[in-house]
C-alpha positions as CSV (number, residue, x, y, z in Angstrom):
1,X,-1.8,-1.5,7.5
2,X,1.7,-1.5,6.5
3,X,2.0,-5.0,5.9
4,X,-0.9,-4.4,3.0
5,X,0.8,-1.6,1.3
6,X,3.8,-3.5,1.5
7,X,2.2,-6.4,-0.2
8,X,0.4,-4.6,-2.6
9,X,3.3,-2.3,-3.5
10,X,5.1,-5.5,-4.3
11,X,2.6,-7.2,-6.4
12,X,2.0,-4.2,-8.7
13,X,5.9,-3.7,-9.2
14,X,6.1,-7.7,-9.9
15,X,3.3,-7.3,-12.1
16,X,4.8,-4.1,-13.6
17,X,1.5,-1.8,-12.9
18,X,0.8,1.2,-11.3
19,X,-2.6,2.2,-9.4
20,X,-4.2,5.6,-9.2
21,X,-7.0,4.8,-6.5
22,X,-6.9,3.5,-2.8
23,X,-9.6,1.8,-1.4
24,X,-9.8,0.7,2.5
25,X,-12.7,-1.4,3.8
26,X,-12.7,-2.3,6.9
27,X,-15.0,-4.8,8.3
28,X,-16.6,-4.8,12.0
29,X,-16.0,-7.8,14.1
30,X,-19.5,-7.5,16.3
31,X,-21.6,-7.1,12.7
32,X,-24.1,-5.2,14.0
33,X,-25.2,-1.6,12.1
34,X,-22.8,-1.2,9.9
35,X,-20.8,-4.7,8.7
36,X,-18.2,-2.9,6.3
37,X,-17.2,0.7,5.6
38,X,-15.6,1.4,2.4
39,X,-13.2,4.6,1.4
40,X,-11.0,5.6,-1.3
41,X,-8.6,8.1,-2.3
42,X,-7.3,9.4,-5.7
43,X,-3.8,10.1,-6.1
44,X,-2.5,12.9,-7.4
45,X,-0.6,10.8,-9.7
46,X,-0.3,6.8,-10.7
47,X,1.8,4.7,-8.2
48,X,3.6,1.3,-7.1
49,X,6.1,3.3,-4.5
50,X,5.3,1.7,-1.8
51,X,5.7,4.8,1.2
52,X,3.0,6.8,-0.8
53,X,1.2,3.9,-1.2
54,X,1.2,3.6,2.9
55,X,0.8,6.8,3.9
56,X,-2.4,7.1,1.6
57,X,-3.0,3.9,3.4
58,X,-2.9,5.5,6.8
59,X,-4.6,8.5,5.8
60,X,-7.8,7.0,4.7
61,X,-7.6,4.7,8.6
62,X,-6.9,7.9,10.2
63,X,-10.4,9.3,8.7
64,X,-12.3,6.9,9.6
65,X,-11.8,7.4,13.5
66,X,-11.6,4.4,14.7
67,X,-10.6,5.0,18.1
68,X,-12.3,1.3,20.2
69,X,-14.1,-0.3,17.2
70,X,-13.6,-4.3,17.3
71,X,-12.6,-4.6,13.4
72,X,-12.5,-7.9,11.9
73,X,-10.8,-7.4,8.7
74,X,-9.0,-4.9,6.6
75,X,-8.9,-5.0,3.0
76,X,-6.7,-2.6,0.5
77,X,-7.5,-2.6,-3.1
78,X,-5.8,-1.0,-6.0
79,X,-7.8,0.7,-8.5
80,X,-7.3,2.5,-12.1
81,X,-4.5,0.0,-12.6
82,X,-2.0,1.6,-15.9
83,X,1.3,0.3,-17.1
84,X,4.2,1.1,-15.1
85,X,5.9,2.5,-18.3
86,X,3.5,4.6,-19.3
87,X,3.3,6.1,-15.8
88,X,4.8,9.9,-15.3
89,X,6.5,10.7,-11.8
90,X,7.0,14.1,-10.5
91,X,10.7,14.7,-9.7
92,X,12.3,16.1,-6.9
93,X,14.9,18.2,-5.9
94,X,15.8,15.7,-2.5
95,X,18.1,12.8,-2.9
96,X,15.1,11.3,-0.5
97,X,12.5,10.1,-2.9
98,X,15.6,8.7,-5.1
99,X,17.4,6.9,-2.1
100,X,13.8,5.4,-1.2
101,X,12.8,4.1,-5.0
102,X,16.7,2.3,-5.2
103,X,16.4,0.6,-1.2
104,X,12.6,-0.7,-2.6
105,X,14.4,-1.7,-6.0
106,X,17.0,-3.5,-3.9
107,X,14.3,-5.4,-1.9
108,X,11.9,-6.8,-5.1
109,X,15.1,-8.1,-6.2
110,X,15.9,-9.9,-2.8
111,X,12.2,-10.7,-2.6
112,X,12.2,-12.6,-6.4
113,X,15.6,-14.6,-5.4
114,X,14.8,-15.4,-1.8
115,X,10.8,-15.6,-2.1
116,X,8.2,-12.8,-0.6
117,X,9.1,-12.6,2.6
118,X,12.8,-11.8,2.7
119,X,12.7,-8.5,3.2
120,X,9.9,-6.5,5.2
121,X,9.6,-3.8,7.7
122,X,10.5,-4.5,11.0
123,X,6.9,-3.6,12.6
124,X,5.4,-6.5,9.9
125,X,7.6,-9.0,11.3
126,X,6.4,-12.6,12.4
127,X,3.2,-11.4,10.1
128,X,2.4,-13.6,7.1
């Protein structure tokens, strides 16, 4: 999961957007009853960061409960796309959310000189 939101937080700060919706579907490997289950989450407010995009990620697998399903495939999908510029952001009073939004700043601009996968978390590496 965290190799999605890190891809997908990528793509919509390369293509300057921001999402307001989160949508998981996760697909079952033995196809039987149910093939794909589908669920989404608003945010409370428009997004590219990726740790809220991840732990929205998490939350909505967390929901679903799926403690010794065989899944074949997960998909994250961005929805209610805006501009990036347009997009409001709620400040805080921790140098946290700050330090966070520079470090990820830091990385797009390693990841546009050195190509998309010079910089990732360690629990995403050998992943492609």
């Amino acid at each position: 999961m965290t190799h999605l939101t890190e891809q997908l937080g990528a793509r919509l700060r390369d293509e300057r957007q921001t999402c307001r919706v989160l949508t998981l579907t996760v697909q079952y490997a033995d196809r039987t009853g149910h093939a794909s289950i589908t669920r989404s989450r608003t945010l409370s407010e428009a997004t590219a960061h990726t740790p809220r995009l991840r732990a929205t990620a998490h939350a909505l697998h967390a929901a679903l409960a799926l403690q010794r399903a065989r899944v074949r495939s997960l998909a994250l999908r961005a929805g209610e796309l805006g501009d990036a510029a347009s997009a409001s952001r709620q400040l805080t009073f921790g140098p946290d959310d700050d330090r966070a939004r520079r470090i990820e700043a830091a990385a797009d601009r390693a990841r546009a000189r050195f190509g998309a996968g010079a910089v990732r978390p360690a629990s995403t590496a050998g992943m492609r």
